[in-house]
C-alpha positions as CSV (number, residue, x, y, z in Angstrom):
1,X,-18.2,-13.6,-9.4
2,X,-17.1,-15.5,-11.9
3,X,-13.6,-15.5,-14.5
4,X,-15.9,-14.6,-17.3
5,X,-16.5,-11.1,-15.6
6,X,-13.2,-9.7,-16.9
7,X,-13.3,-7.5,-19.7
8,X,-16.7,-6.5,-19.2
9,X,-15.3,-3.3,-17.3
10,X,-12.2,-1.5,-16.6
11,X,-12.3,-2.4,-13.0
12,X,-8.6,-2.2,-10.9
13,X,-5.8,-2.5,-13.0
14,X,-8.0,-3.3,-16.1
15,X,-9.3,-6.2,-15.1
16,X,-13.1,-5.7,-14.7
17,X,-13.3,-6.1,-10.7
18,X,-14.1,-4.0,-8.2
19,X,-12.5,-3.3,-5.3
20,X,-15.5,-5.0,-4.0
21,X,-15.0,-7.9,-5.7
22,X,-11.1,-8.0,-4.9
23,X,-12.4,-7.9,-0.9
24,X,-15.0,-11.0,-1.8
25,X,-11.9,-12.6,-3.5
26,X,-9.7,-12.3,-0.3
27,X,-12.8,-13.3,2.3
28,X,-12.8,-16.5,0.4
29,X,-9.1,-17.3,0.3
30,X,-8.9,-16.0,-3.3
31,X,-10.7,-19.9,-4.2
32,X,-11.5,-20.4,-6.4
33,X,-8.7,-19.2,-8.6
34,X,-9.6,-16.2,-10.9
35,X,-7.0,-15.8,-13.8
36,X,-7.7,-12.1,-14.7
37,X,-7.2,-11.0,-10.9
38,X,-4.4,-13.4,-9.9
39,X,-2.2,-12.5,-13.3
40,X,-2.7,-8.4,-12.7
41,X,0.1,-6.8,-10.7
42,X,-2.8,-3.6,-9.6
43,X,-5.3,-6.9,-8.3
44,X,-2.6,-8.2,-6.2
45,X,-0.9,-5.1,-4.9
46,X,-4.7,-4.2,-3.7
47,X,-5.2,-8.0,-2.2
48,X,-1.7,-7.9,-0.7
49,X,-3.0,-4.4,0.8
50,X,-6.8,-5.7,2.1
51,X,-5.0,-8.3,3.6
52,X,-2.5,-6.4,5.7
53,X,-5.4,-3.9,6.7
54,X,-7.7,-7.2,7.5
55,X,-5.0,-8.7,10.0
56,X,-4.6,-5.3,11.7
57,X,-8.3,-4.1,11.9
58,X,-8.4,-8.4,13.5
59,X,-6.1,-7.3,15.5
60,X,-7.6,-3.8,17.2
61,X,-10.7,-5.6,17.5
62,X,-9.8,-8.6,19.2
63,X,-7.6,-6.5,21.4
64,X,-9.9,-3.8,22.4
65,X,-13.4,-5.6,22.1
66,X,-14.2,-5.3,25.8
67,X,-13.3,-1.4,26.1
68,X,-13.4,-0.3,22.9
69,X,-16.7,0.2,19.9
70,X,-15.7,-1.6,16.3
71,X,-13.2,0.4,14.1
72,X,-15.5,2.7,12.2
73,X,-15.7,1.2,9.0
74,X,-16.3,3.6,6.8
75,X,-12.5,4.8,7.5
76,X,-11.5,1.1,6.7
77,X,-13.2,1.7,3.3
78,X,-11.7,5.3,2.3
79,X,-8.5,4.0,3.3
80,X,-8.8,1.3,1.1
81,X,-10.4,3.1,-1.9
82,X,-7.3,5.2,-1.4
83,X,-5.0,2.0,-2.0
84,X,-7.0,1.2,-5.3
85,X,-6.2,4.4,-6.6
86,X,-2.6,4.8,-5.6
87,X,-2.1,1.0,-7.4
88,X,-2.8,2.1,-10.8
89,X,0.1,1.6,-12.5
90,X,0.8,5.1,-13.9
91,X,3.4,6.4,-15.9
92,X,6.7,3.7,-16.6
93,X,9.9,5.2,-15.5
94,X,13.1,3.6,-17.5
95,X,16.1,2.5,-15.5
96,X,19.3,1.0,-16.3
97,X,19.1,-3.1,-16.6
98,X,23.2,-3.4,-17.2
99,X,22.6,-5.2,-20.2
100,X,22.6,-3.6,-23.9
101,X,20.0,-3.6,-25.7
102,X,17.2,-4.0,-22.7
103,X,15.2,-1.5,-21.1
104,X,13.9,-1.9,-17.6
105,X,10.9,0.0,-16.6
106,X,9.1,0.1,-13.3
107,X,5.4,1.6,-12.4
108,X,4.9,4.7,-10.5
109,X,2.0,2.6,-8.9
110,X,4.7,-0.2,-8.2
111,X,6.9,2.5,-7.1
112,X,4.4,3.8,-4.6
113,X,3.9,0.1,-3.1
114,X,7.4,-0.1,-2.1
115,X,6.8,3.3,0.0
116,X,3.3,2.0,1.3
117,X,5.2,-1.3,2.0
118,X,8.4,0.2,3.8
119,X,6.4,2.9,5.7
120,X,4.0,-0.3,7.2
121,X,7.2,-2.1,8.5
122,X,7.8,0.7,11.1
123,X,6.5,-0.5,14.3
124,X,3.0,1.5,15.1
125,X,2.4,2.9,11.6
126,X,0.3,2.1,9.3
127,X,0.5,4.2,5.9
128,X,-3.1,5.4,4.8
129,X,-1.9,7.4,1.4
130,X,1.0,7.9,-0.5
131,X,2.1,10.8,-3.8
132,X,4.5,10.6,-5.6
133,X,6.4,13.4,-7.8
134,X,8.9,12.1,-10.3
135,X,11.4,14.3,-11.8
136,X,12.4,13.9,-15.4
137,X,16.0,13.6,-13.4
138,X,15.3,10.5,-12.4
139,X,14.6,12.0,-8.7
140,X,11.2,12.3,-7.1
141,X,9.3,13.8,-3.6
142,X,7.3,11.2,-1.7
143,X,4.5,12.6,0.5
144,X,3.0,10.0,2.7
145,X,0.3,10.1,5.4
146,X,0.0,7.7,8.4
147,X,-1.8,6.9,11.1
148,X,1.0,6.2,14.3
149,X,-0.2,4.4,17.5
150,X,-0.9,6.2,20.6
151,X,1.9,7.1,22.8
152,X,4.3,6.7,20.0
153,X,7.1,9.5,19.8
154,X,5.9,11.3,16.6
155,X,9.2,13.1,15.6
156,X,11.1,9.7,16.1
157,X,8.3,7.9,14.5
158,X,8.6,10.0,11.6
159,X,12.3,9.4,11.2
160,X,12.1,5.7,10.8
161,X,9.5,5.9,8.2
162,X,11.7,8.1,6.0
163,X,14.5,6.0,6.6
164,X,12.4,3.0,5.7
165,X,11.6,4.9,2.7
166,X,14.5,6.1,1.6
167,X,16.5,2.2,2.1
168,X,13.3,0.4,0.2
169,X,13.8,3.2,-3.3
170,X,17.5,2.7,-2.9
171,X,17.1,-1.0,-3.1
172,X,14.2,-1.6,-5.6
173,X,13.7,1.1,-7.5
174,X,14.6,3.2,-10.4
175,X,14.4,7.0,-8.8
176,X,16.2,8.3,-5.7
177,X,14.2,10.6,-3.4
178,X,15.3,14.4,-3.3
179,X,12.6,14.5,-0.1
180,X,10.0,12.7,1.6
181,X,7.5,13.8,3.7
182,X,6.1,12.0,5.8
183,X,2.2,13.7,7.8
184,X,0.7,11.9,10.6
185,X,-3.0,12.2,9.8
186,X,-4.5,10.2,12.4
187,X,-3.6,7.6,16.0
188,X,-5.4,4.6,16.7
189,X,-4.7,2.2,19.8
190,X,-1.8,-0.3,19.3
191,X,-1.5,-3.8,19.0
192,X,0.9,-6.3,20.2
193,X,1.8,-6.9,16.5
194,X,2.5,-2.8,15.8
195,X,4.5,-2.9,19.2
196,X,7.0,-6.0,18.5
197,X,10.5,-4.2,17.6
């Protein structure tokens, strides 16, 4: 893979990689250095994301190799195909910058990062997809799936993640949410990282 690649095809965010090639990219410590990947906000939200999922899926195997069969990896790979998508930067929603004569705008797709983000610093989750509905009010409904470690009190679970939600839009973003909804689609065995408070 070489710099030159870019512009050939669309590719995440525009910039003629795959998410194949963005997963190549992070196994070699994103070295050497590719401009086109390393200057696109999509690129990096989707290495920041293949990186979080790496250290966990690190984590549940190193943990549970002598009980347990190899996360099925064809789950690793919808959930990230899911990230790629949910990164596109969508439409740009205006907000006030406090000074005249500038406009501020933020991404839906940066938007939905801050969910993904907030809903992954809850202890046992680990958000797999997230939709977003903005308003022309300024107001949106966030719908997000995860997958919560066994054992884990669902209800109470569910709670933080909203909360986390709802505290991340607040602080760094344009819209507030009118709801958010948050489905548990799947468990998987905790780690000593998902279990620290």
């Amino acid at each position: 893979m070489t710099d030159e690649k870019a512009g050939t095809a669309p590719g995440v965010g525009g910039s003629g990689y795959s998410l194949d090639d963005l997963s190549a990219y992070s196994d070699r410590g994103r070295r050497p250095s590719i401009a086109a990947i390393d200057s696109n906000p999509e690129c990096q939200a989707v290495l920041d994301s293949i990186e979080r999922l790496g250290r966990l899926s690190r984590e549940l195997v190193d943990e549970s190799a002598a009980t347990l069969p190899r996360p099925d990896e064809s789950w690793i790979q919808a959930l990230l195909e899911s990230i790629a998508r949910e990164v596109r930067a969508g439409a740009d929603i205006p907000f006030p910058s406090g000074v005249e004569g500038t406009t501020v705008t933020m991404t839906e797709g940066a938007i939905r990062e801050v969910v993904r983000t907030a809903g992954d610093t809850v202890p046992g989750v680990l958000v797999s997809r997230v939709h977003l509905e903005v308003a022309e009010d300024g107001t949106a409904r966030v719908a997000l799936s995860v997958s919560v470690a066994y054992a884990r009190p669902l209800p109470a679970v569910a709670a933080q993640v909203r909360e986390a939600v709802q505290e991340a839009l607040a602080r760094q973003s344009p819209i507030a949410a009118r709801e958010i909804d948050v489905t548990v689609d799947d468990i998987h065995l905790p780690t000593a990282r998902m279990e620290r408070p």
